[in-house]
C-alpha positions in Angstrom: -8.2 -4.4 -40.1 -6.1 -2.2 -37.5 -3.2 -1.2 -38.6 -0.5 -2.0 -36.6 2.2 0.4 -36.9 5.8 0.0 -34.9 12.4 -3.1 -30.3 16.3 -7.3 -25.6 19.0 -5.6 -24.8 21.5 -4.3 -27.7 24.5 -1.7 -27.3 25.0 0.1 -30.5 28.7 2.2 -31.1 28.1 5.1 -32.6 30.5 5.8 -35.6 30.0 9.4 -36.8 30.9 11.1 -40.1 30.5 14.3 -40.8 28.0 15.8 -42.0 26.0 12.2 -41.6 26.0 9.3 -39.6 27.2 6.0 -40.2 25.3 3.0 -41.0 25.7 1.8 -37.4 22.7 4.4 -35.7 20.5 2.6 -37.6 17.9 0.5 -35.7 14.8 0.4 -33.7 14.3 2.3 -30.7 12.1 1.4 -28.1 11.2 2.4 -24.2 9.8 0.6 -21.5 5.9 0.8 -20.8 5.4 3.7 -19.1 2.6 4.9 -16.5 1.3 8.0 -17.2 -1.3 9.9 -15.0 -4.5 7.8 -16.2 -2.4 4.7 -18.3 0.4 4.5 -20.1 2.7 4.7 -23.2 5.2 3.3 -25.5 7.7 5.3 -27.4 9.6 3.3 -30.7 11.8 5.1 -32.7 13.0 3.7 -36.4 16.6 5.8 -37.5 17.2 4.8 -41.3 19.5 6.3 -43.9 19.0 6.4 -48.2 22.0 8.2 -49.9 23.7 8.9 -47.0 21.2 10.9 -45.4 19.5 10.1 -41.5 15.8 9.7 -41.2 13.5 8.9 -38.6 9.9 7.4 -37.9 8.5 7.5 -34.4 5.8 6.1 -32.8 4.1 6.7 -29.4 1.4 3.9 -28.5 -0.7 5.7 -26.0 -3.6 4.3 -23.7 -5.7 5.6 -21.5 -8.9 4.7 -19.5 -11.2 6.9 -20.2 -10.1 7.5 -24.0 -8.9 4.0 -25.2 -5.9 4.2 -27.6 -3.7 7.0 -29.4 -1.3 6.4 -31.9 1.0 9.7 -32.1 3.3 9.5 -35.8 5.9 11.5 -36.2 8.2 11.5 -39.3 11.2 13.6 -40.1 15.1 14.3 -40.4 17.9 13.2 -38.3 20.9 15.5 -37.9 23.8 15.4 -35.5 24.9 18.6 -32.9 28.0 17.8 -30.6 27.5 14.2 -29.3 23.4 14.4 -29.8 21.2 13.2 -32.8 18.6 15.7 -33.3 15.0 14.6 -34.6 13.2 17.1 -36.2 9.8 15.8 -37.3 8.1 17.0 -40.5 4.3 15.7 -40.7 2.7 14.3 -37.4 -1.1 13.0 -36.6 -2.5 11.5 -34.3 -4.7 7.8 -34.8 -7.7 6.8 -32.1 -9.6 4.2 -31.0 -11.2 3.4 -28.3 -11.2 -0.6 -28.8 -8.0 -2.2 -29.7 -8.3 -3.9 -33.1 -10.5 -2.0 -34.5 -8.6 0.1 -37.2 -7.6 3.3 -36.0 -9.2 6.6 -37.5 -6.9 9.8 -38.2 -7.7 12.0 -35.5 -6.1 14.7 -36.7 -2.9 16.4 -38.5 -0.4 19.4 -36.9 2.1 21.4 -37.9 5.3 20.0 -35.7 8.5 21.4 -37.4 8.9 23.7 -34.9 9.8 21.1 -32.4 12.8 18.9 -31.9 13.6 15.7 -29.5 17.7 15.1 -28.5 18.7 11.5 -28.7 22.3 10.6 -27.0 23.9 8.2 -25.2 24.3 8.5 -21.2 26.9 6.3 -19.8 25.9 3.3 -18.2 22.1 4.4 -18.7 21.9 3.4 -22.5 19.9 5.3 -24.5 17.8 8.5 -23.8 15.4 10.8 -25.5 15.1 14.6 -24.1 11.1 13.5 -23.8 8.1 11.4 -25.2 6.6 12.8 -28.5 3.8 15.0 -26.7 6.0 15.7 -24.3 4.1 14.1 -21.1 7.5 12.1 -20.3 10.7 13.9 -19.7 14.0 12.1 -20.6 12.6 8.9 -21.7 15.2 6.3 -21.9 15.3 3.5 -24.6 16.6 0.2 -22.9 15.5 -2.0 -25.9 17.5 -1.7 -29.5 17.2 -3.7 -32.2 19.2 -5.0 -35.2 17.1 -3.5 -38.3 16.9 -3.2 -42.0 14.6 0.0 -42.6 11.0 -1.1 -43.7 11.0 -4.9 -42.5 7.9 -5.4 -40.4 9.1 -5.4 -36.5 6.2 -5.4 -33.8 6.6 -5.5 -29.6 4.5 -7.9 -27.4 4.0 -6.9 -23.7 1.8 -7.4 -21.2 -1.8 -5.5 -20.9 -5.1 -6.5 -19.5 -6.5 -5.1 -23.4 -3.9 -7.1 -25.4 -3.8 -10.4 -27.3 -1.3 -12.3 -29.3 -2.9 -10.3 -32.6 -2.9 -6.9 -30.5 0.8 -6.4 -30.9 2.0 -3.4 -31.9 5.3 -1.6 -34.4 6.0 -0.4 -37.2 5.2 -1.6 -40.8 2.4 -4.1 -40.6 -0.9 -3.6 -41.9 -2.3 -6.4 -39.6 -0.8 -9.8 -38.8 -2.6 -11.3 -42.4 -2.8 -14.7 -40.7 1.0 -15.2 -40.5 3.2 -16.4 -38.0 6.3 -14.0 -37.7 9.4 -14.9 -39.3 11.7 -14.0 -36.4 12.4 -13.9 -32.6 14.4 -10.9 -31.2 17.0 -13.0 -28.7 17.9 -10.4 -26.5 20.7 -12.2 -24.3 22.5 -13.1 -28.3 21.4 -9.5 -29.8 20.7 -11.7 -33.1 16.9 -12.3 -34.6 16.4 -16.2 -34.4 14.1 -18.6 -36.4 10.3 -17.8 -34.9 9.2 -21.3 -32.8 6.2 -19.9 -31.1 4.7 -16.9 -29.4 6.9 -16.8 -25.7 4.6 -16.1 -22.8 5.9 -14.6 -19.5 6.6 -10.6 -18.3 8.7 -8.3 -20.2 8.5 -7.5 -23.9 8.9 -9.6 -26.6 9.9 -8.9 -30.7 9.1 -10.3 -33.3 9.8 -9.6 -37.1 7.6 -10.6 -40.2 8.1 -10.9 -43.9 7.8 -7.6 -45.9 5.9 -9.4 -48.7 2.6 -9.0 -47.0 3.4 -6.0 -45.3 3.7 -2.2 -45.8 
């Protein structure tokens, strides 16, 4: 089964300490689609601390025509300089296929710890990333930010002629296991809400599972 790896509106305040960051830059990250010179991308970001120290796992969901689908993962460290937080990744690959659903085969590992992405806060432009994980987007901004507990299963709905209610995509689900999601992501309330069925219409939509079958 394809695994389906990982964000409504949501201001977040952040609260820095020194030398680590408060609990409050936890949370899910995520961008707009994007158009890109032959399709388009999705960039989510997961921020996460364990004994007071900031981590990071992000994800760029990448199609194009002539390829089919990329997952890029990126895993690392989150430190701060001046008013930034600097993600420095530590293991990356990249995940192919060229039929959504199918499960996605490793298409190879690369040494990234040499690189580094800058994520502040503009004012009155949200959130923004210095550029998309292989670099093909410059300053990607991160409208969508979501209330999150490190690990819990969180996947995006949106709108694509190759998509279906099961292709949704995020972090920490090893396929949908033939459950409904636990929760809605009510962007206008920043809260997650009961689930009550799969909403239809443009823009994206978030849901959030159950960890037990997940991981």
């Amino acid at each position: 089964m394809h695994k389906f790896l990982a964000a409504g509106l949501f201001s977040l305040t952040f609260l820095w300490t020194d030398p680590n960051f408060a609990k409050s830059t936890d949370g899910l990250y995520f961008s707009d689609q994007l158009a890109t010179e032959n399709g388009y991308l999705i960039l989510g970001i997961e921020i996460f601390t364990e004994k007071g120290k900031s981590f990071y796992n992000a994800q760029e969901l990448r199609y194009q025509k002539s390829l089919g689908w990329e997952e890029v993962i990126f895993v690392g460290t989150v430190t701060k300089e001046g008013g930034d937080l600097v993600l420095v990744p530590e293991a990356c690959q990249i995940r192919a296929t060229e039929t959504w659903g199918k499960k996605m085969a490793l298409l190879r590992r690369f040494d990234c710890d040499h690189l580094y992405y800058r994520l502040k806060q503009e004012p009155g432009n949200g959130f923004v990333i210095s550029e998309s994980l292989l670099g093909t987007i410059q300053s990607v901004s991160l409208p969508y930010v979501l209330d999150h507990s490190a690990g819990n299963p969180v996947a995006v709905h949106f709108d694509a002629m190759q998509m279906t209610k099961e292709g949704i995509w995020g972090f920490h689900l090893n396929g949908l296991g033939g459950k409904d999601p636990e929760k809605t992501w009510n962007p206008s309330k920043q809260v997650w809400e009961p689930f009550q069925g799969y909403k239809t219409g443009s823009g994206f939509q978030f849901y959030r599972w159950k960890r037990s079958f997940s991981n």
